[in-house]
Structure formats: C-alpha cells, structure tokens
C-alpha positions in Angstrom: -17.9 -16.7 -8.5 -17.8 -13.8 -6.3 -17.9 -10.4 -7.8 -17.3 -7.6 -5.5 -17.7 -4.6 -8.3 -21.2 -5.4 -8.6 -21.4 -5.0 -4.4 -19.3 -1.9 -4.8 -22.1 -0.7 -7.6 -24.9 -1.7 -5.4 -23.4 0.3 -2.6 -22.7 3.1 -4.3 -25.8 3.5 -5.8 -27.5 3.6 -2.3 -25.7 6.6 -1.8 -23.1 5.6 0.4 -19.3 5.5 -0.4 -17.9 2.4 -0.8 -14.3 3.7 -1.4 -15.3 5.4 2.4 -17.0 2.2 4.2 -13.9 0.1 2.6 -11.5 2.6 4.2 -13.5 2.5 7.9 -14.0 -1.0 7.5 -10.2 -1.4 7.6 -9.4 0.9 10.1 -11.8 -0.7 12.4 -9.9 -4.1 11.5 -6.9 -2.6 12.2 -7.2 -1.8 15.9 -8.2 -5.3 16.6 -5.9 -7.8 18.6 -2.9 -9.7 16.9 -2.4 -13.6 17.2 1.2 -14.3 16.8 4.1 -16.8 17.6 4.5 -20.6 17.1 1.3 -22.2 17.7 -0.7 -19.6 18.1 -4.5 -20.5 18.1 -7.6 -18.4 16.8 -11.0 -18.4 18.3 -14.1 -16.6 17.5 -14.5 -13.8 20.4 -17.9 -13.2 21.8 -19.0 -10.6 19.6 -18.3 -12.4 16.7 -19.8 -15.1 18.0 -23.0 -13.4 18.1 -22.7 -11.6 15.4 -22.6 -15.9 13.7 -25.4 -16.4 15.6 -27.9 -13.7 14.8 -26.8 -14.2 10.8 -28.0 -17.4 11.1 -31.5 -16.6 12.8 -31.9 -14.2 9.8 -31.3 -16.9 7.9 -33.8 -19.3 9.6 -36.1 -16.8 9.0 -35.8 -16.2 5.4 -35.5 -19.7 5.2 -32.2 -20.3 4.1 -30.0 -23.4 4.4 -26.7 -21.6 5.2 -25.7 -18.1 5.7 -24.5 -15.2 3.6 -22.7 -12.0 3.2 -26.6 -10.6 3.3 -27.2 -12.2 6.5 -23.8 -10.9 8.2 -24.9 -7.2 7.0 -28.3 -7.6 8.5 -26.8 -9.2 11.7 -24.4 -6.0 11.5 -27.3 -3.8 10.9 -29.5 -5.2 13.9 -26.0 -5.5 15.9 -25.1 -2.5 18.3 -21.8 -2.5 16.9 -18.8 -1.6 14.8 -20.7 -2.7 11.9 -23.8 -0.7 12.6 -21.3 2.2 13.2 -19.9 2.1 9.5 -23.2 2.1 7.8 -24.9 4.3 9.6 -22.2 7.4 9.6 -23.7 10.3 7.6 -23.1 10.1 3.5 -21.5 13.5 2.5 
C-alpha cells in the first residue's frame, strides 16, 4: 500500500518543502489544458510521452521490470522541464 507521509518525510528531510513542491506541483497542473464534453478523448501529449519513455530507460538500466514513481522523478530530474523546474527552485 502506498504511503505518501513517508515520501513527504523523505522530502523533507532533504531539505526541501514538500508542503512548497506540493503547492508548485499543482499550480503547474493547473495551467494545463482541459478535456471536456461528451466523448471527449485523452491522449498522452509529447512531453509526457517522453517523459514515459525516458522513465522506462532508467528502468532498463537499473534493471527493473516496470516503472516507478522513482523512475518518473529521475526522468523529471534528467528532463528539461516543469519537473526539473520544481525541484531545483532554491530551498528557503
């Protein structure tokens, strides 16, 4: 079972704010596109796409059989992105 305190310990503990990252994290949700109406389809855009991608090839090389939350924040780390841009803010 998924425990998200102990993640919220773990990042706290590294010195970031997870109250702070939870907060950016949203925003950043926020602002993307809506899907609405009758029949309205999702698909994965490009970025996310990648961002699949590359979470899997950190996978493969630590030579797991599927991929994780740990993967997706390494892929966000290595990523030139949004998710780079909420760890890597300066800790006050």
């Amino acid at each position: 079972m998924y425990n998200i305190n102990r993640d919220i310990n773990r990042i706290n503990k590294s010195g970031a704010d997870a109250s702070q990252i939870r907060q950016q994290a949203q925003e950043a949700f926020n602002k993307l596109p809506k899907v609405s109406g009758e029949g309205a389809q999702l698909y994965a855009s490009t970025t996310f796409q990648r961002l699949v991608d590359q979470a899997w090839k950190e996978a493969q090389s630590l030579k797991d059989e599927y991929i994780s939350k740990a993967h997706i924040v390494l892929a966000m780390l290595g990523a030139n992105g949004a998710g780079l841009n909420v760890f890597s803010q300066k800790r006050t």
